[in-house]
N, C-alpha and C positions, 0 to 999 in steps of 0.2 A: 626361177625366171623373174618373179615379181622383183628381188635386190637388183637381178640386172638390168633391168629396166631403172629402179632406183638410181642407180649410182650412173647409170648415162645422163639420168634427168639432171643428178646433179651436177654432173661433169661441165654439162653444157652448159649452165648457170652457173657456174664458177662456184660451186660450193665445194667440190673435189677440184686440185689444182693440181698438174702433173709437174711431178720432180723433173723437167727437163724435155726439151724439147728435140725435135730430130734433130738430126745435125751437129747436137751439143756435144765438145769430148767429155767422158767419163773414164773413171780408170778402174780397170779389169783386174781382180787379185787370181793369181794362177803360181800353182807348184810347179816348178821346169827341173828336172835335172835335180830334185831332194832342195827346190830352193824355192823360195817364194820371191816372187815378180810382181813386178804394176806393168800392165799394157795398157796405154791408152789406146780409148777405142770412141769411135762415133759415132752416135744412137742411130741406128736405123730405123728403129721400129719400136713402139713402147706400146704396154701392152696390161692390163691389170687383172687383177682375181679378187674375189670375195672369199673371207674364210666362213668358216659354221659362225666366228666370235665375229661377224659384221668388220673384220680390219681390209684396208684395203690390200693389196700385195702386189708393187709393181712390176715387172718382167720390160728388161729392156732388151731387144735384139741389136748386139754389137755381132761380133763373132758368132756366138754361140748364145742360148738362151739364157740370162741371167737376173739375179735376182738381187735389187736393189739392197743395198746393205749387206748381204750375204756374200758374193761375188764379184758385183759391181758395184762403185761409188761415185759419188758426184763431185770428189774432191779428192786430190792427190793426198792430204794429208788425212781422209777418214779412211782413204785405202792403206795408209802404210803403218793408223792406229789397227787397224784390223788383222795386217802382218803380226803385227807386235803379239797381240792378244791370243793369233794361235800361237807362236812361237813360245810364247810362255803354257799353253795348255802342253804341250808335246814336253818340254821341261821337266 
């Protein structure tokens, strides 16, 4: 409870600064068909988490709940490095 408190205080002070704002497009990495895709998608909703190691963890709601870096990217090209990088672990 006490970090979630934290990390609002900071939020609000501008010490924690959110990757993106509503509205913003972002692009969606998604397997369709045995193939990997970018959907652009436009934030609805952002949303964040605290780990045990104090990191932040952002969660954007496009479609479906996603996870910053993981799923979701802020740029076409860090979405189609991230195709890449599974495509070579399956390799």
């Amino acid at each position: 409870k006490q970090l979630e408190f934290a990390a609002q205080y900071l939020l609000a002070n501008g010490a924690i600064v959110m990757p993106c704002k509503i509205g913003d497009e972002v692009y969606r990495i998604s397997k369709r068909y045995g193939k990997w895709v970018i959907l652009p998608r436009e934030v609805g909703c952002i949303t964040y988490s605290i780990t045990y190691q104090n990191e932040v963890v952002w969660q954007l709601f496009t479609t479906a709940l996603d996870v910053l870096g993981v799923t979701v990217f802020l740029t076409r090209e860090d979405a189609e490095d991230a195709i890449r990088r599974k495509e070579r672990k399956t390799t």
